[in-house]
C-alpha positions as CSV (number, residue, x, y, z in Angstrom):
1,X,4.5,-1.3,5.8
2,X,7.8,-1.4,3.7
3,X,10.2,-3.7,5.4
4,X,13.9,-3.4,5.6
5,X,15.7,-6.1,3.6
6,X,15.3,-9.8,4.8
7,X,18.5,-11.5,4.0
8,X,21.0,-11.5,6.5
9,X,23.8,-10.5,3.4
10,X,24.9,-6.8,2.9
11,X,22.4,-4.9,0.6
12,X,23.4,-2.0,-1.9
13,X,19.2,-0.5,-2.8
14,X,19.3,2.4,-5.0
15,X,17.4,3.9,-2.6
16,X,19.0,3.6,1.0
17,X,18.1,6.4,2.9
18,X,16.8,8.5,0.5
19,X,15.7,10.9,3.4
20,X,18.7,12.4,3.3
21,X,18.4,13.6,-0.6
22,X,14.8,15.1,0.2
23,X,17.0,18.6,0.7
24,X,16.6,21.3,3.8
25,X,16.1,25.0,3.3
26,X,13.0,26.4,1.8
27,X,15.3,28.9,-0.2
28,X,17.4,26.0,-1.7
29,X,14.3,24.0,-2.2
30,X,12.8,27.1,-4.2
31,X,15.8,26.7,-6.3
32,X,15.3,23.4,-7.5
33,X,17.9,22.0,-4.3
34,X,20.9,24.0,-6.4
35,X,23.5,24.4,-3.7
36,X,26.4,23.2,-3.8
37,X,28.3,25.8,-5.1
38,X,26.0,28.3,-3.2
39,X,25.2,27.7,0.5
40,X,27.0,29.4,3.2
41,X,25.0,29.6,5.9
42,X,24.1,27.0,8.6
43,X,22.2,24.6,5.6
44,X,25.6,24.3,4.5
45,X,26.5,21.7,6.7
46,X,24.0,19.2,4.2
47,X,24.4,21.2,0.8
48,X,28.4,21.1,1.1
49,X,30.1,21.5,4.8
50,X,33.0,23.6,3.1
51,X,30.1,26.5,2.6
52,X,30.3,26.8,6.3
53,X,34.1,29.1,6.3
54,X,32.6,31.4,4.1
55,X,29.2,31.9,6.1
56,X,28.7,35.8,6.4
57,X,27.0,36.1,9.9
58,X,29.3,35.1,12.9
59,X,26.3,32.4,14.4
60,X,23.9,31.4,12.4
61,X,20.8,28.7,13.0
62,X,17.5,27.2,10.7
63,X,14.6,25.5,11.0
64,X,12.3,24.2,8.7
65,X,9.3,22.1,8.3
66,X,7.1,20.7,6.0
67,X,4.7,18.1,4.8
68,X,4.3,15.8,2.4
69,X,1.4,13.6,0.7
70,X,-1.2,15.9,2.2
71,X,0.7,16.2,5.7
72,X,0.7,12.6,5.9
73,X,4.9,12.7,5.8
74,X,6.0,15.4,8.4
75,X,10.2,16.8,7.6
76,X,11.9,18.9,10.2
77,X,15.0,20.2,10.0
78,X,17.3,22.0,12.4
79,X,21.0,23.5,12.3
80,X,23.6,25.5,13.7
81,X,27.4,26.8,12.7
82,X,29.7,28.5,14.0
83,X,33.3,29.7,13.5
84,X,36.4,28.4,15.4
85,X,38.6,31.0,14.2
86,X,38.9,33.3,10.9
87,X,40.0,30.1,9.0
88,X,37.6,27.0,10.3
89,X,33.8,26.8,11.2
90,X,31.6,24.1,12.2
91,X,28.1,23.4,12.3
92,X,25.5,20.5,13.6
93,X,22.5,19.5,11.6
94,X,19.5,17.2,12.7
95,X,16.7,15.7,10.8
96,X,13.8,13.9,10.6
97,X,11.1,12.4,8.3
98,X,8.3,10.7,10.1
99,X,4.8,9.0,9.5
100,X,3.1,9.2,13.0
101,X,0.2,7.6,14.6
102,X,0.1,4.3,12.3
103,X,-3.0,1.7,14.0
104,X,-1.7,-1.8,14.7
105,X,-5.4,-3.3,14.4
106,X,-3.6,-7.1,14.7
107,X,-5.5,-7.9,17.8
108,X,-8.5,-5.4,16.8
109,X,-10.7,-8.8,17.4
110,X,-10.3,-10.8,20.7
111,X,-10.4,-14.3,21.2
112,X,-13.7,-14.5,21.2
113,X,-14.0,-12.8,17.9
114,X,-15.8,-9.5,18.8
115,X,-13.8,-6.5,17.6
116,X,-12.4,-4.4,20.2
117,X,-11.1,-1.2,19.3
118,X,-8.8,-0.8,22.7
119,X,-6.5,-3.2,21.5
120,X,-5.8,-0.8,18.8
121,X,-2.3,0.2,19.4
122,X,-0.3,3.4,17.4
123,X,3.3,3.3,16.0
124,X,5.6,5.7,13.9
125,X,8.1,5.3,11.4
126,X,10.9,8.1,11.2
127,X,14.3,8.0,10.0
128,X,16.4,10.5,11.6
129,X,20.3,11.6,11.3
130,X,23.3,13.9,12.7
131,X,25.5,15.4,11.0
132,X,28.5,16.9,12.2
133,X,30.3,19.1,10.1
134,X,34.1,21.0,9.8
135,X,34.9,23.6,7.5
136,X,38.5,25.4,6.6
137,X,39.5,28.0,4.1
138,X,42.2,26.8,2.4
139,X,45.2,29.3,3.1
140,X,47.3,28.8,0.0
141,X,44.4,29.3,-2.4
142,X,42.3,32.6,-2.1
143,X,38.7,31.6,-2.4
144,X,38.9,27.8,-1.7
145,X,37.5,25.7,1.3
146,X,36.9,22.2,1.9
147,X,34.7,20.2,4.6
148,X,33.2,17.2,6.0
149,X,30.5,15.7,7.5
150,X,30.3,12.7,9.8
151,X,26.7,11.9,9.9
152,X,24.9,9.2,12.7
153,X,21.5,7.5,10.9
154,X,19.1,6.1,13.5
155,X,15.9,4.4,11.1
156,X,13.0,3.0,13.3
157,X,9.6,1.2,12.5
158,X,8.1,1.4,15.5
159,X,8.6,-1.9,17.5
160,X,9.1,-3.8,14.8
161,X,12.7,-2.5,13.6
162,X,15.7,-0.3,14.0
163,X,18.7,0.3,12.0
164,X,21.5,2.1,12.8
165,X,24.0,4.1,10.3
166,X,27.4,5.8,10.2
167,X,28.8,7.6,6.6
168,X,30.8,10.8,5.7
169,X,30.8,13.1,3.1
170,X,33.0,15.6,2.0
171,X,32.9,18.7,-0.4
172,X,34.9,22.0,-1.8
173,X,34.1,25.3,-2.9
174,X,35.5,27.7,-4.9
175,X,34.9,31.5,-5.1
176,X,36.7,33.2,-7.8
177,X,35.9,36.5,-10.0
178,X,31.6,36.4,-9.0
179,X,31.9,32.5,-9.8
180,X,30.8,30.1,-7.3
181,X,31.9,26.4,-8.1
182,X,31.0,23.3,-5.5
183,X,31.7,19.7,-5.6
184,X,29.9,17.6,-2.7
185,X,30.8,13.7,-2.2
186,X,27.7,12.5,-0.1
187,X,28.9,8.9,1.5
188,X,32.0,9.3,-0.1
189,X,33.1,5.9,1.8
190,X,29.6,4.2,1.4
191,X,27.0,4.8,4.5
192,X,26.5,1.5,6.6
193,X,22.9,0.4,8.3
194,X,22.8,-2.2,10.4
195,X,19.1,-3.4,10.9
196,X,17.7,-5.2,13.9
197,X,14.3,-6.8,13.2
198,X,11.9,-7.7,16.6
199,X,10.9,-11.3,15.1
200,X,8.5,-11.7,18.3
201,X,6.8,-8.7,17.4
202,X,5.6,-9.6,14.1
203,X,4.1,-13.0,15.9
204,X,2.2,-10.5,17.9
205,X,-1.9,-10.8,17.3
206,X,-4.1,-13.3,16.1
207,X,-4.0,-12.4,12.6
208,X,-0.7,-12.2,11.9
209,X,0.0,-16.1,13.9
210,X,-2.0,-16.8,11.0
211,X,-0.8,-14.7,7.5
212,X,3.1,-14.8,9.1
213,X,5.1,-18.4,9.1
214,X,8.3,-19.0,11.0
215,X,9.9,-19.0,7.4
216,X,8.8,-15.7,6.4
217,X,10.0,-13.6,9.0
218,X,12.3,-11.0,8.4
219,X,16.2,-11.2,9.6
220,X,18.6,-9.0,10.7
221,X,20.4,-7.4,7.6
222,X,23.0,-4.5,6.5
223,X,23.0,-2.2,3.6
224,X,24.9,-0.3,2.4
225,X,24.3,3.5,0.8
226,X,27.1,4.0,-2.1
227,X,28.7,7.0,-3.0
228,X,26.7,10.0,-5.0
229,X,28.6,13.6,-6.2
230,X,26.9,16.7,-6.8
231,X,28.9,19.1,-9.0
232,X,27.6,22.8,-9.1
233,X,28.3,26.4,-10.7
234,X,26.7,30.0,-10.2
235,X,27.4,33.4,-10.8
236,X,25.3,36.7,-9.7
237,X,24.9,39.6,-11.6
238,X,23.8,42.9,-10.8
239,X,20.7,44.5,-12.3
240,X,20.0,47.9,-12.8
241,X,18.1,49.9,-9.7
242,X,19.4,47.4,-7.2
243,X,18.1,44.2,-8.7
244,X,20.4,41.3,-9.0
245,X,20.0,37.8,-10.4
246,X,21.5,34.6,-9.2
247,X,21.8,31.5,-11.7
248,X,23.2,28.3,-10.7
249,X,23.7,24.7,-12.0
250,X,23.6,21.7,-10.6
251,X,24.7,17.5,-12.0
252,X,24.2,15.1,-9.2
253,X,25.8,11.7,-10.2
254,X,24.9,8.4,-8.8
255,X,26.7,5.5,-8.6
256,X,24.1,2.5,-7.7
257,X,23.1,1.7,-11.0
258,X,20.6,2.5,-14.0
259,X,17.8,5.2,-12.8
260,X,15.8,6.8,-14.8
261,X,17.6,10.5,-15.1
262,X,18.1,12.3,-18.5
263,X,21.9,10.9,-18.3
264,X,21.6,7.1,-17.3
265,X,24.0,4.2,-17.9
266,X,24.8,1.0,-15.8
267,X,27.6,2.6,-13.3
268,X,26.7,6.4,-13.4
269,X,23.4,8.4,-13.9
270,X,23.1,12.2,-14.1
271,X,20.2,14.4,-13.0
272,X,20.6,18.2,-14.2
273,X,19.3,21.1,-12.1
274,X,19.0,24.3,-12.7
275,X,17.9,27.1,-9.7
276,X,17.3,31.1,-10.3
277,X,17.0,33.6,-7.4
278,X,16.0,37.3,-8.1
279,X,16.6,39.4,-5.6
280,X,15.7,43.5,-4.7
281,X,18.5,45.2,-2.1
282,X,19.2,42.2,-0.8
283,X,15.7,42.5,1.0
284,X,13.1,40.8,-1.2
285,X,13.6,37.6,-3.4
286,X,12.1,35.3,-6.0
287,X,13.2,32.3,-7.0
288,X,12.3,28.9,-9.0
289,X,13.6,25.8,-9.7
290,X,13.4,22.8,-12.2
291,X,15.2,19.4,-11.8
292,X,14.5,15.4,-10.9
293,X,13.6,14.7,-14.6
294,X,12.0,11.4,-15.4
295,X,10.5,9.6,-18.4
296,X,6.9,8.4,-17.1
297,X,5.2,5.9,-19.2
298,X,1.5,6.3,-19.9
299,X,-0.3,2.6,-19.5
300,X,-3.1,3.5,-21.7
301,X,-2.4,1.3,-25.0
302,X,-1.6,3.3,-28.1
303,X,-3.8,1.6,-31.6
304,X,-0.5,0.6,-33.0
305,X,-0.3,-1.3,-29.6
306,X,2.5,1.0,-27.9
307,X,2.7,3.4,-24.8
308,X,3.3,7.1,-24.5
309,X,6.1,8.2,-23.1
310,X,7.0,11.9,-22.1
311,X,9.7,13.7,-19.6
312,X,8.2,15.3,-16.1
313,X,10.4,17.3,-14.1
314,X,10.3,18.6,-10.5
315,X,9.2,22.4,-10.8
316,X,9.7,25.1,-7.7
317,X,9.0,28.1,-6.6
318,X,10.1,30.3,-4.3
319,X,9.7,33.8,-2.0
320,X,12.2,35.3,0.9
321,X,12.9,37.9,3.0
322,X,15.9,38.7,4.8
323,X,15.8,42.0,7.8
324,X,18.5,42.2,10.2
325,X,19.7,38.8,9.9
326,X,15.9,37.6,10.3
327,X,15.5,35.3,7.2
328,X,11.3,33.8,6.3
329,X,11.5,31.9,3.2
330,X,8.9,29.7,1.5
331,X,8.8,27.8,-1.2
332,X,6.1,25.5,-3.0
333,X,7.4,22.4,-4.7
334,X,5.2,20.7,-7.4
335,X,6.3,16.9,-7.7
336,X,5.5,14.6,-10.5
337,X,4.0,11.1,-9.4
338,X,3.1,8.6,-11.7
339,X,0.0,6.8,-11.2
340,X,-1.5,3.5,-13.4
341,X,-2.3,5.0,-17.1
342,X,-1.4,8.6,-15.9
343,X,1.1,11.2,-14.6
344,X,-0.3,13.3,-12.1
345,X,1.1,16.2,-9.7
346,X,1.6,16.6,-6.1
347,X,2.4,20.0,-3.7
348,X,4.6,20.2,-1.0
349,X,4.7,23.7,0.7
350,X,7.7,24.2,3.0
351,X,8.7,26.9,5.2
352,X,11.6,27.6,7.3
353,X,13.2,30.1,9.2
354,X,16.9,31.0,9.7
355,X,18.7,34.1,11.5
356,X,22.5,35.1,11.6
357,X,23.8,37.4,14.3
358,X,27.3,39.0,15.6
């Protein structure tokens, strides 16, 4: 069981609450997660909260679910916007990513040192958030909005932790001439989580009195989530006998250090992705996605005594329909995972549901 950080002094992880960068929407997952310049529906109160002014249905709500690692990992998503007036909207988004019914066998043997499974006992561990987003069109530039989010982070392990988080993020859109443009700040003042560790708990059981010392148990601790921008561009074009296509671009910067992206130095790293949707009177669509390059080292020993290296991306694909405001879309996402001496590939299929009315 991964355990938050044990010191008591502020962390900065490259990967503090990565739930929130796993994306929501099966159509913006089919696209590779390339939003930012595109969303304008309810998703956009996670892609970029200034999508929400130029939403094109009055209400408009999603769901979506999926699961990961062969349905061990269940992600559920939920939103809502709305407009205030013809120049502002706002919108409320919740999530969660969970890993339920976890057996606590510590005191699986009694005291008398016969196993006993009704002292198994079942956790979960589920990171949720709220975000709570505001949208205006900016009235002295046709085509611009901006927006925020201020987002609550509520991270539990069962009884042994829970952490608690506040952050905001911020973003602009552009519409101009069939050009989309986007730029989305997530935790544009750095995202705070304060953890509370049950030390009592993890005394709890036979087994662990024994494997756990006084010194070893975890502390309360805070980390901190630092500042990551996602710049994006599309344009649509129309196709002959009511086809159209939709390209878009996407460069998501972080700002926590070295990772292994295509761009990478010590204070900023660059992930390119790139998302298509092809679409039949605005009825039928198609769409795919490639992004979340990384190089993935082969542990197999070359003669000359050297490894293989080679560049894996994230590939996705895609499928919608949209009828009256009713919108099914589904999308398949293959994932690279790199396992000791090979590279391997996982799916994820994910399916939501959204709907705009009057």
């Amino acid at each position: 069981m991964a355990l938050p950080a044990a010191a008591q002094s502020t962390k900065t992880p490259k990967y503090s609450n990565e739930f929130l960068n796993l994306g929501v929407g099966a159509r913006a997952l089919g696209m590779g997660k390339v939003q930012v310049s595109l969303a304008d529906d309810a998703t956009a109160g996670y892609w970029n909260p200034a999508g929400l002014a130029n939403q094109t249905h009055k209400y408009d709500g999603v769901l979506m679910h999926s699961e990961l690692f062969s349905g061990v990992v269940k992600n559920d998503y939920a939103a809502f916007s709305m407009p205030l007036d013809d120049k502002s909207a706002i919108g409320v988004s919740v999530l969660r990513l969970g890993v339920d019914n976890i057996a606590d066998t510590r005191n699986l043997i009694n005291e008398y040192g016969y196993i006993d499974y009704s002292k198994i006992e079942y956790f979960s561990v589920a990171d949720y958030a709220l975000l709570l987003s505001y949208a205006r069109k900016v009235s002295s530039v046709e085509g611009l909005s901006v927006g925020a989010n201020g987002k609550i982070i509520y991270r539990n392990i069962g009884k042994f932790a829970t952490g608690y988080g506040f952050g905001i993020d911020a973003g602009v859109q552009y519409n101009h001439k069939g050009w989309n443009l986007g730029l989305m700040a997530r935790d544009i003042t750095t995202t705070f989580n304060a953890w509370n560790i049950n030390s009592t708990e993890y005394l709890k059981g036979i087994n662990s009195r024994i494997a756990i010392g006084k010194d070893s148990i975890p502390k309360n601790s805070t980390e901190i989530t630092l500042p990551r921008f996602v710049l994006g561009a599309g344009r649509r074009f129309n196709l002959p006998k009511q086809f159209s296509a939709l390209l878009a671009v996407d460069l998501e910067a972080t700002t926590d250090g070295r990772r292994n992206t295509p761009i990478s130095t010590k204070g900023v790293s660059v992930d390119p992705r790139v998302g298509l949707e092809l679409g039949y009177k605005n009825l039928v669509f198609l769409r795919g996605g490639a992004g979340n390059y990384q190089k993935i080292q082969d542990f197999a020993v070359n003669s000359n005594g050297t490894y293989n290296s080679s560049w894996k991306g994230q590939y996705t694909l895609g499928a919608g329909v949209a009828v009256s405001g009713l919108r099914v879309d589904l999308a398949l996402s293959r994932l690279a995972v790199e396992k000791l001496g090979s590279a391997s590939q996982t799916n994820s299929l994910i399916v939501s549901l959204g709907y705009g009315f009057k």
